[in-house]
C-alpha positions in Angstrom: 156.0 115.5 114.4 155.8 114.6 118.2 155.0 111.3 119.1 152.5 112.1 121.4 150.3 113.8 119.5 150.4 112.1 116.1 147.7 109.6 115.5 148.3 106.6 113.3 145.2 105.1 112.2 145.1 101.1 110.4 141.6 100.8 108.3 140.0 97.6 107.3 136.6 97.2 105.3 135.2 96.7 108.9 137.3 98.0 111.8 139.5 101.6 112.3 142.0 100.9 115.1 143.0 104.5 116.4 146.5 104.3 117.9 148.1 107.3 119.9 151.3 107.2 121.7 149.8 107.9 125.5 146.4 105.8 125.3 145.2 102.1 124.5 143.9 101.2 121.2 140.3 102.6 120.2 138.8 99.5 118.1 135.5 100.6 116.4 133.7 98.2 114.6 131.8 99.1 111.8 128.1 98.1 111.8 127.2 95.0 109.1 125.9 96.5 105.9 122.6 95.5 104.9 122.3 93.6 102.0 122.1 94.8 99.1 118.3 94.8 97.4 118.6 91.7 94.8 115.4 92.6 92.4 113.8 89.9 90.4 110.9 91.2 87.6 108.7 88.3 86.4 106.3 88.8 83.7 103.0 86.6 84.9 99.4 86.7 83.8 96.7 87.7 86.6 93.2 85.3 87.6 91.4 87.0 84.5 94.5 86.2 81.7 95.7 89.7 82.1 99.7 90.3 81.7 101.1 91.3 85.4 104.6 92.1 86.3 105.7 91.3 89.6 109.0 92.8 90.9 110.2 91.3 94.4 113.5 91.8 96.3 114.6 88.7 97.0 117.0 88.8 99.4 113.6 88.6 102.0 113.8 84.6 101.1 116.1 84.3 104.1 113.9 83.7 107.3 116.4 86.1 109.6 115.5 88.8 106.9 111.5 88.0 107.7 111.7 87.5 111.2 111.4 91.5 112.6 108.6 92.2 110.1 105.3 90.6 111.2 102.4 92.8 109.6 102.0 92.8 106.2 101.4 96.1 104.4 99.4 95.9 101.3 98.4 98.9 99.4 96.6 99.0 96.0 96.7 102.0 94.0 93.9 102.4 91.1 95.5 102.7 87.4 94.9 105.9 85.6 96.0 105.4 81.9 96.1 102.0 80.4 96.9 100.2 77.3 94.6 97.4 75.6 96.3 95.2 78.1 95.2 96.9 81.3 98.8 98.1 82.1 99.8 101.2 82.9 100.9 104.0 79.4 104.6 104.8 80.4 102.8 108.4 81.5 101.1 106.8 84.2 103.8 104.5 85.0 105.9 107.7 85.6 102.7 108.6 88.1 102.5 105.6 90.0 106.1 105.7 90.5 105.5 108.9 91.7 102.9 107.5 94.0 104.9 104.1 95.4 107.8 106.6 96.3 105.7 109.0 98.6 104.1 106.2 100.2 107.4 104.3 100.5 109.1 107.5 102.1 106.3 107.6 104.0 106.8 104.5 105.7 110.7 104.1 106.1 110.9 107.8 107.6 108.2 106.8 110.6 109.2 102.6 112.0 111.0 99.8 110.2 109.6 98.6 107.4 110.8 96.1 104.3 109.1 96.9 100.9 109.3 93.4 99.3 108.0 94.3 95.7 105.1 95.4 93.8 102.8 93.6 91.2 101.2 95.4 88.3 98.4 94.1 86.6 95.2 95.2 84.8 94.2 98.7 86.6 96.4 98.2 89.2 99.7 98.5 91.3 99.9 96.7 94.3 102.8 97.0 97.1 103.8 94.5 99.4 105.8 96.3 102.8 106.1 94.0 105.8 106.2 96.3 109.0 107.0 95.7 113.0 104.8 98.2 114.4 101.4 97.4 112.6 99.9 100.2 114.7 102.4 102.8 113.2 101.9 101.6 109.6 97.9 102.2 109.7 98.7 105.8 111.7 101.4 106.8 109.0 98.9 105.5 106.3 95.7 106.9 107.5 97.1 110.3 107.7 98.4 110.4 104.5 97.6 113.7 102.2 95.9 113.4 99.1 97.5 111.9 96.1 98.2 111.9 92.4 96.1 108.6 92.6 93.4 106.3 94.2 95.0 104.3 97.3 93.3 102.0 99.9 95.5 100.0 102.6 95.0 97.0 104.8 97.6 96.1 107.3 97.3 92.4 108.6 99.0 90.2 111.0 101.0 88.1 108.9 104.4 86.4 110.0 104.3 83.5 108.1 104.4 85.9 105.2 102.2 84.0 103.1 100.4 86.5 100.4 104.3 86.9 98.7 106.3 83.3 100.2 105.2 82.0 97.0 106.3 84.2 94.3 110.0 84.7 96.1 110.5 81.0 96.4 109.9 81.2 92.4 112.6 79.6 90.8 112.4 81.0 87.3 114.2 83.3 85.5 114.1 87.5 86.0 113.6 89.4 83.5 
């Protein structure tokens, strides 16, 4: 093989150096990868004594993770089918999964958006998404077709992130 036109390539995790025998050294360096989600489920009880189960991606405890997502997104969808408790059957879990994944592909395919967790409790499922463009979030949410379930939104200015700061500082044990 001529020298000249064979390519030799040297890979790390992060950079490719291209090397040919006629040109300088191409150095591409890879992006950082995001961090990886780091789920924590606690099981809680709501302000009436209900059982609630909150699920929150912790990895948002780190300020640098906070600081592009100013608006707070928080939708509540109504529970269909519930047990003595309140909860959702697993039928309509399976549903409101169904639900939380439109409106979560929703979101991510239209601005920058972190979905920090969800909380369900007695006849509901909450969602907490922090957004950049609060503008975008209410047009993407407003325009939304029907669903499987009852939704209402509210999008607030909220950079201090205070409606979810306490649960992912909680120490204790996931699930």
């Amino acid at each position: 093989m001529a020298a000249d036109s064979a390519a030799m390539y040297a890979k790390s995790a992060l950079v490719t150096v291209v090397l040919t025998a006629c040109a300088q050294p191409t150095v591409r360096v890879a992006p950082p990868a995001p961090a990886q989600p780091s789920w924590c489920i606690h099981e809680m009880v709501d302000q009436d004594k209900h059982p609630a189960f909150v699920t929150l991606d912790r990895r948002y405890r780190s300020a640098d993770r906070r600081a592009a997502f100013r608006f707070l997104v928080h939708i509540d969808i109504t529970t269909g089918e519930q047990n003595a408790d309140g909860l959702p059957t697993d039928h309509e879990a399976a549903i409101l999964n169904q639900v939380e994944d439109g409106i979560t592909t929703r979101l991510f395919a239209a601005e920058p958006v972190a979905f920090v967790g969800r909380a369900t409790t007695s006849g509901h499922r909450e969602l907490f998404y922090y957004a950049a463009n609060a503008a975008q979030a209410n047009a993407v949410l407003a325009s939304r077709p029907p669903d499987l379930r009852a939704w209402e939104f509210q999008v607030a200015d909220e950079a201090d992130w205070h409606t979810v700061m306490p649960l992912l500082d909680d120490d204790s044990p996931c699930l």
